[in-house]
C-alpha positions in Angstrom: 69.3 -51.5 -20.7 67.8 -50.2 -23.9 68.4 -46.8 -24.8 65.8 -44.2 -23.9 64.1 -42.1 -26.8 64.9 -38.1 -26.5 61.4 -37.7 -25.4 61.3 -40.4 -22.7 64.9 -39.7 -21.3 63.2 -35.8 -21.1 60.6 -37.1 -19.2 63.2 -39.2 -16.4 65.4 -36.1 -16.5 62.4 -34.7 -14.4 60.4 -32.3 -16.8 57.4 -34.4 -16.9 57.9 -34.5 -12.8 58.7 -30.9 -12.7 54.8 -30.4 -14.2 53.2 -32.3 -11.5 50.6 -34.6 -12.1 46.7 -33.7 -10.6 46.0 -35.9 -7.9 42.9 -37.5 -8.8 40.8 -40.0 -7.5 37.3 -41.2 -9.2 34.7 -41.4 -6.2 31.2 -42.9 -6.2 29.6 -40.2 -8.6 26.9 -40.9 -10.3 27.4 -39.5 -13.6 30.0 -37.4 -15.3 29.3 -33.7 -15.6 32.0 -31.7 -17.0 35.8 -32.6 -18.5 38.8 -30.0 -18.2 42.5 -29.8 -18.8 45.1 -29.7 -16.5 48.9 -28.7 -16.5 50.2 -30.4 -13.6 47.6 -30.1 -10.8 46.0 -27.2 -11.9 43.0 -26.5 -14.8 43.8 -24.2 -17.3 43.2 -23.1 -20.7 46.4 -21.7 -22.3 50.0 -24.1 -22.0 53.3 -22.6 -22.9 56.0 -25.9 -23.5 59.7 -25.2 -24.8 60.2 -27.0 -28.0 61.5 -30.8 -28.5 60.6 -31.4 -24.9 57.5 -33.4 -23.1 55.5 -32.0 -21.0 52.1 -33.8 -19.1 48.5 -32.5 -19.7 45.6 -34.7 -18.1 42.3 -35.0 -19.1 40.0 -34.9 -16.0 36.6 -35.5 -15.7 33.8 -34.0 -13.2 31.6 -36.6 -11.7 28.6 -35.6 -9.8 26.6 -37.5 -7.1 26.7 -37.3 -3.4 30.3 -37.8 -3.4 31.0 -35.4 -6.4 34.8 -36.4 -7.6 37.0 -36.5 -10.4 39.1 -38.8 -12.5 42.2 -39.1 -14.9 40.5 -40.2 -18.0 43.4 -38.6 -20.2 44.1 -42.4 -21.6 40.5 -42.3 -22.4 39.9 -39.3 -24.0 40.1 -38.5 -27.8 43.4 -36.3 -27.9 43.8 -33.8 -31.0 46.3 -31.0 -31.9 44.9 -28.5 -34.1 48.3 -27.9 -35.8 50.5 -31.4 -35.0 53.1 -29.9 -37.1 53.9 -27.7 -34.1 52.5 -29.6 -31.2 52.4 -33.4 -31.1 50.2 -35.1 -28.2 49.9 -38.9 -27.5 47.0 -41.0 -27.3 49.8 -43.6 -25.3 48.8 -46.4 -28.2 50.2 -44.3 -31.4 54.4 -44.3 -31.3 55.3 -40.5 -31.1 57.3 -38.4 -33.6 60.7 -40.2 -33.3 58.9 -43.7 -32.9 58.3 -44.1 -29.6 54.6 -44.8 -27.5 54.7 -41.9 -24.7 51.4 -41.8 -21.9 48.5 -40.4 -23.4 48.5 -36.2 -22.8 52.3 -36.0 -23.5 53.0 -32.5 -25.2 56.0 -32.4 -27.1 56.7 -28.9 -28.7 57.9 -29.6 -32.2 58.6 -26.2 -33.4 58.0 -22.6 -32.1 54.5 -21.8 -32.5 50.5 -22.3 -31.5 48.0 -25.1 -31.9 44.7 -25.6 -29.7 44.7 -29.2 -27.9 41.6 -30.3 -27.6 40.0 -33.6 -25.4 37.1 -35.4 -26.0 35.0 -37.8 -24.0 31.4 -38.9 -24.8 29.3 -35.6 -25.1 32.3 -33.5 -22.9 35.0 -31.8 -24.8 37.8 -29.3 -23.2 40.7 -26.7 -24.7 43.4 -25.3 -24.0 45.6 -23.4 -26.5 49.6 -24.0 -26.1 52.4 -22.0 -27.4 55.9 -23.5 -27.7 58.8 -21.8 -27.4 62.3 -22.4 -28.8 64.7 -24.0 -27.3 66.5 -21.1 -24.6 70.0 -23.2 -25.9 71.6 -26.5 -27.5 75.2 -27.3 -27.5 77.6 -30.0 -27.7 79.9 -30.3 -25.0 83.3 -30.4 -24.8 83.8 -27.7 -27.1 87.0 -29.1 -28.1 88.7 -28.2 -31.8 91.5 -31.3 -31.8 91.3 -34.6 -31.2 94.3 -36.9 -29.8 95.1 -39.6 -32.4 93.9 -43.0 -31.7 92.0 -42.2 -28.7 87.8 -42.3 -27.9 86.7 -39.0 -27.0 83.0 -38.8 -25.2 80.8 -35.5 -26.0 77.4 -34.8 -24.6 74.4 -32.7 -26.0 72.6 -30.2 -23.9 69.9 -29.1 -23.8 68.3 -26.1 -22.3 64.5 -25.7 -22.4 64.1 -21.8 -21.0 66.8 -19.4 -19.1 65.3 -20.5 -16.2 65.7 -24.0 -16.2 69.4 -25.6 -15.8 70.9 -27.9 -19.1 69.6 -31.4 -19.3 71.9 -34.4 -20.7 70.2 -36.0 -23.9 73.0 -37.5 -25.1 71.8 -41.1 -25.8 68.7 -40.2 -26.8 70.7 -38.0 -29.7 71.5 -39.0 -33.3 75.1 -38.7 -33.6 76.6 -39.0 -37.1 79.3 -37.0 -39.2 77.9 -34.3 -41.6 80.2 -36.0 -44.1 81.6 -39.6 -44.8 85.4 -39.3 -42.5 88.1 -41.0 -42.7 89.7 -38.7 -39.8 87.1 -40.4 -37.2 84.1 -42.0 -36.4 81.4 -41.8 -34.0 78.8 -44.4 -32.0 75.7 -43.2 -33.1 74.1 -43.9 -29.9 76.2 -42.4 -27.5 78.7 -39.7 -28.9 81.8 -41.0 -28.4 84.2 -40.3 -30.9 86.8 -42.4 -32.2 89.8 -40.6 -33.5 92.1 -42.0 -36.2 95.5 -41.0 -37.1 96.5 -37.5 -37.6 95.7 -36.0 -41.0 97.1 -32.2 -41.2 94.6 -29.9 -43.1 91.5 -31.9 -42.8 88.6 -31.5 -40.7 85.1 -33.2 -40.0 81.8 -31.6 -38.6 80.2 -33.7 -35.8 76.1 -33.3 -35.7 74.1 -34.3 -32.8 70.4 -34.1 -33.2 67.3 -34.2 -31.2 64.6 -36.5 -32.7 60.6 -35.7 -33.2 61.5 -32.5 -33.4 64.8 -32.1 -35.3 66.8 -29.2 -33.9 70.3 -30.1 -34.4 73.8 -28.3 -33.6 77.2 -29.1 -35.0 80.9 -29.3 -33.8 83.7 -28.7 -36.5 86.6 -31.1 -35.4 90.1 -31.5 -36.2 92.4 -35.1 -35.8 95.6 -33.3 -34.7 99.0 -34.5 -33.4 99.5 -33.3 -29.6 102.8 -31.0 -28.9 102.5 -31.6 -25.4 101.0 -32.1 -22.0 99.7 -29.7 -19.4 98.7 -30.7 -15.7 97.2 -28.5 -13.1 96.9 -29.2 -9.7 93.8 -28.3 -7.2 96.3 -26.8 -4.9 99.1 -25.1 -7.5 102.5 -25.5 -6.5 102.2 -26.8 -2.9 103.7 -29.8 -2.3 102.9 -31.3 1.2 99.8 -33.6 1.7 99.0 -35.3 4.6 98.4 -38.8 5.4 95.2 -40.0 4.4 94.1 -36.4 2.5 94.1 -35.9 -1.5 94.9 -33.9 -4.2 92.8 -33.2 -7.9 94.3 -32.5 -10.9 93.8 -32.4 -14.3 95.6 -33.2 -17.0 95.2 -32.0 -20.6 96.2 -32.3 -24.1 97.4 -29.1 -26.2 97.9 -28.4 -29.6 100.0 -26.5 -32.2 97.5 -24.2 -33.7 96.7 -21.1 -32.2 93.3 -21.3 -31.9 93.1 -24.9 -30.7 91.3 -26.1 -26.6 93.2 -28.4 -25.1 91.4 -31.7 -24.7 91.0 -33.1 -21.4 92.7 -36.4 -20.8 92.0 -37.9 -17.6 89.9 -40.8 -18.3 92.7 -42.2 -20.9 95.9 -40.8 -19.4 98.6 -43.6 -18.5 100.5 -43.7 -14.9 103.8 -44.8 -15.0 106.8 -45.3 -11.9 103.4 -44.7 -9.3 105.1 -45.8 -5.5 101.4 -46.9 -4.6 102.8 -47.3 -0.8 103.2 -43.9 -0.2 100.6 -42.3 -3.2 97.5 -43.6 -4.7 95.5 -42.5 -7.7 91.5 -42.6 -8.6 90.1 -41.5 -11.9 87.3 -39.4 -12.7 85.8 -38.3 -15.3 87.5 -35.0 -16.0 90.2 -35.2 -12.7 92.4 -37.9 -11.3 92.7 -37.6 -7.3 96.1 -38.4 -5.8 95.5 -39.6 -2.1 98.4 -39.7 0.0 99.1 -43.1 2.0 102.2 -43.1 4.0 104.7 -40.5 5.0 108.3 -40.5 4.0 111.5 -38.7 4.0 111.5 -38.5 0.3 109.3 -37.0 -1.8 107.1 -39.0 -4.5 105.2 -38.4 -7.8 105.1 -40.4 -11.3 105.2 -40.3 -14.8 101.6 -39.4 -16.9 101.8 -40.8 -20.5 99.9 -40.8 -23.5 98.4 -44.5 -24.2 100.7 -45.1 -27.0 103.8 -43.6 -25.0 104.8 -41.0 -27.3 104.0 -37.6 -25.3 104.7 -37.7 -21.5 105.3 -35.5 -18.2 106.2 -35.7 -14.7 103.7 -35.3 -12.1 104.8 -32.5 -9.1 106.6 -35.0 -6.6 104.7 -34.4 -3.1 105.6 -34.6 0.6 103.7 -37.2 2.3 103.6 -35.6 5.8 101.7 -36.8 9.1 100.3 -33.3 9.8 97.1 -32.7 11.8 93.8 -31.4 10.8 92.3 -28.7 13.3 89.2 -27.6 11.7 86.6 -28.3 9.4 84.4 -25.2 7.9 81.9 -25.2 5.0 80.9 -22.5 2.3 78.5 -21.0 1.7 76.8 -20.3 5.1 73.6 -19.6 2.8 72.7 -22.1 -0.1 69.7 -21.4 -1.7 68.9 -23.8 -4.4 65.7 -24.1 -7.4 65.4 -27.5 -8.3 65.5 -28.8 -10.9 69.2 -27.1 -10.3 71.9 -28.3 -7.8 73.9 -26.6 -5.5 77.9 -27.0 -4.4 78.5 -27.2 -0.5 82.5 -26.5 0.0 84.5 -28.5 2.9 87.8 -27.0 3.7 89.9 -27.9 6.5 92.8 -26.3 8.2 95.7 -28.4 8.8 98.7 -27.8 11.8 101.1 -26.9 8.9 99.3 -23.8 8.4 98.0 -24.8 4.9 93.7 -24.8 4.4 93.0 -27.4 1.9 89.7 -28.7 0.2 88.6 -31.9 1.9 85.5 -32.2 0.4 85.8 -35.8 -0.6 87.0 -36.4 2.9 84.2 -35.5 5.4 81.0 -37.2 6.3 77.6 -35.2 5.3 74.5 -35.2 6.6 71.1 -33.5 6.2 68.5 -32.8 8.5 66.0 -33.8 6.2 65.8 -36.9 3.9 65.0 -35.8 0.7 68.2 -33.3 0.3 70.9 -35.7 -0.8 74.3 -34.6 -1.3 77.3 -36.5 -3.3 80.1 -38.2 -1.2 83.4 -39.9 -2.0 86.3 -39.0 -4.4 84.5 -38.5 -7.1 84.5 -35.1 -9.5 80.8 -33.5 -7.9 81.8 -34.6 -4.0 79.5 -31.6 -2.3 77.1 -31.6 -5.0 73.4 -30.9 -3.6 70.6 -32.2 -5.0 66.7 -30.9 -3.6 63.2 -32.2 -4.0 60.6 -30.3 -6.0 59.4 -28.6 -3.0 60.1 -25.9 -0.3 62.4 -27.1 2.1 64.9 -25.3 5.0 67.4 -27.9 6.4 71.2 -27.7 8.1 73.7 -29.8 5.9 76.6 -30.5 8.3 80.0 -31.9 6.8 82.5 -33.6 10.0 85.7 -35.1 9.9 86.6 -36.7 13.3 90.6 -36.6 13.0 90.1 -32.9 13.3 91.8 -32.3 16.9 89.9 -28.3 17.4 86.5 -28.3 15.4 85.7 -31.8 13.6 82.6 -30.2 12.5 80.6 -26.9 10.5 76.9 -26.8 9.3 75.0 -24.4 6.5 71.5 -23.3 6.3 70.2 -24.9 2.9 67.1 -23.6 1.7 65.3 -25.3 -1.8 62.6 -23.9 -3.6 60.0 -25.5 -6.0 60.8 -25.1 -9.8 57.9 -22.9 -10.0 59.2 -20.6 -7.4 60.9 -16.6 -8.7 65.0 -17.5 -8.8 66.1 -17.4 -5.5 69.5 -15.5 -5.6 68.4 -12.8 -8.0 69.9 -9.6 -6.4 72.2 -11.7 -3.8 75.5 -10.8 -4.3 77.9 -13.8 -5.7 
């Protein structure tokens, strides 16, 4: 699949949907009669777009006639930006400011500031003036400091376009690069991972992503550092029974000598040595490996966690495989309220005959009263994750396990709001 441009994978990340489109249809009219703007399905005259990101504008023209109607003409119409220094817009043939052909109307914000857009058809014109607005944040993510020696490290840029809208990913639409020729790493310029070389003490090497069309950029100063050891934290801290058929998260991370130094997360490249997989089994996430119990046993059972190259290692907690009962299932919060584009996180915990209440989200079915709330299943790292159309919506989300011998089941009220909508838990208490 080719890689999308930072405008385009904007647009599939939903802020082009999140605009709307008018729903237009051209009738049997007689003759045009008028042409206006409009910002999703509404006409208006003044646009306000955060900066490097697309947003839609159509061009729609008034027929008249028995059967008066309107049409998208906005790949028809002569497009101009009074100041395209600040505000680019497509005529969908032209490519765009970092070289790629967007549908005619795309708005991309280039820099804070003003310009009038303006679309012409025949003897009908229409305006609108639009103000961008910088970017409400940019970041690369992890924020690490050191790097493990001869390992690939993945980083993302996000971006946020207002304090009201959640991050978007845009990392492979991002020009990654080095500020300076390194000899300490060296990064895919398409997707951000980073490929640390051996250990150099003293020297360091600034990572820069940046955003094409518009050039905002940010930077991460990065260290190739030797690990002094290993840390691994579990989901449930020092409790060592798990039941047949139930799992465990943990994470394991890398830290450093130096003082000021964030331990680098490990997961996705740690190695798993003396693992009995008869009585314990391990899955991999992105940031968390899940240990799933298989078989009970008199003995206790863990394993060894290694660095690729074998010289940094620790032993796992050794667990209790047990055949203990679960009783009942409950979910948190009662009351989700969610704003797309945002997700929410549904909780599944269950209560189990040795007294212990444990998270078994990855372990109970889900369902939604209504289609178009989806919610993430499986062992994976966002297993609860909900996910809501651009619209208002009130559903139950119910999460059941059917080995529970008391209460197999527990349902929430979900309620999702339009991205247009005021933010839904301003005032509710966390």
């Amino acid at each position: 699949m080719p890689r999308l441009s930072s405008l385009a994978a904007l647009a599939a990340a939903g802020l082009l949907a999140a605009c709307g489109g008018a729903d237009l249809t051209v009738g049997s009219g007689t003759g045009p009669t008028g042409l206006y703007l409009a910002y999703g399905s509404t006409a208006t005259g003044s646009i306000q777009v955060p900066e490097c990101v697309a947003a839609q504008v159509t061009a729609v023209l008034v027929f008249a006639g028995d059967d008066a109607s309107t049409g998208d003409f906005s790949s028809r119409v002569v497009w101009t930006s009074s100041a395209p220094d600040t505000v680019y817009v497509s005529d969908g043939v032209n490519a765009g400011p970092d070289g790629v052909v967007v549908p005619a109307g795309s708005v991309i914000g280039l820099k804070p500031g003003q310009a009038q857009l303006t679309a012409t058809f025949s003897e009908f014109s229409a305006s609108a003036s639009v103000e961008v607005v910088a970017l409400a944040g940019l970041r690369i993510a992890p924020a690490l400091t050191d790097l493990v020696p001869d390992l690939d490290q993945p980083f993302q840029l996000l971006l946020r376009p207002t304090a009201q809208r959640p991050e978007l990913d845009v990392t492979t639409s991002a020009q990654w690069q080095f500020a300076a020729p390194t000899a300490i790493a060296a990064v895919d310029a398409g997707t951000g991972v980073v490929s640390a070389n051996s250990a150099r003490d003293g020297q360091s090497a600034t990572l820069v992503a940046r955003v094409p069309g518009c050039g905002r950029e940010v930077s991460l100063p990065l260290r190739v550092s030797t690990p002094t050891a290993l840390q691994v934290d579990y989901e449930q801290g020092s409790e060592l029974r798990l039941p047949e058929g139930y799992s465990e998260a943990l994470t394991v991370s890398a830290r450093f000598a130096t003082a000021d130094s964030v331990a680098q997360n490990l997961a996705s490249q740690i190695e798993i040595d003396d693992l009995d997989d008869d009585r314990l089994t391990v899955a991999r996430g992105d940031t968390r490996l899940y240990v799933q119990a298989v078989d009970a046993a008199d003995a206790p059972t863990g394993f060894t966690l290694r660095l690729p190259d074998r010289s940094l290692s620790i032993a796992s907690k050794r667990w209790q495989v047990t055949d203990t009962a679960l009783l009942r299932v409950t979910l948190a919060p009662e009351d989700l309220r969610i704003r797309y584009p945002d997700t929410g996180l549904l909780v599944a915990s269950g209560l189990f005959a040795d007294g212990v209440t444990r998270p078994i989200s990855r372990h109970v079915a889900w369902t939604s009263d209504d289609p178009t709330v989806s919610i993430a299943v499986g062992v994976t790292d966002d297993a609860g994750t909900v996910t809501v159309p651009d619209a208002e919506v009130t559903t139950t989300i119910g999460a059941a396990n059917t080995q529970a011998t008391d209460d197999a089941d527990d349902f929430v009220t979900l309620r999702g709001y339009a991205a247009s909508s005021p933010d839904p838990n301003a005032g509710r208490s966390p």
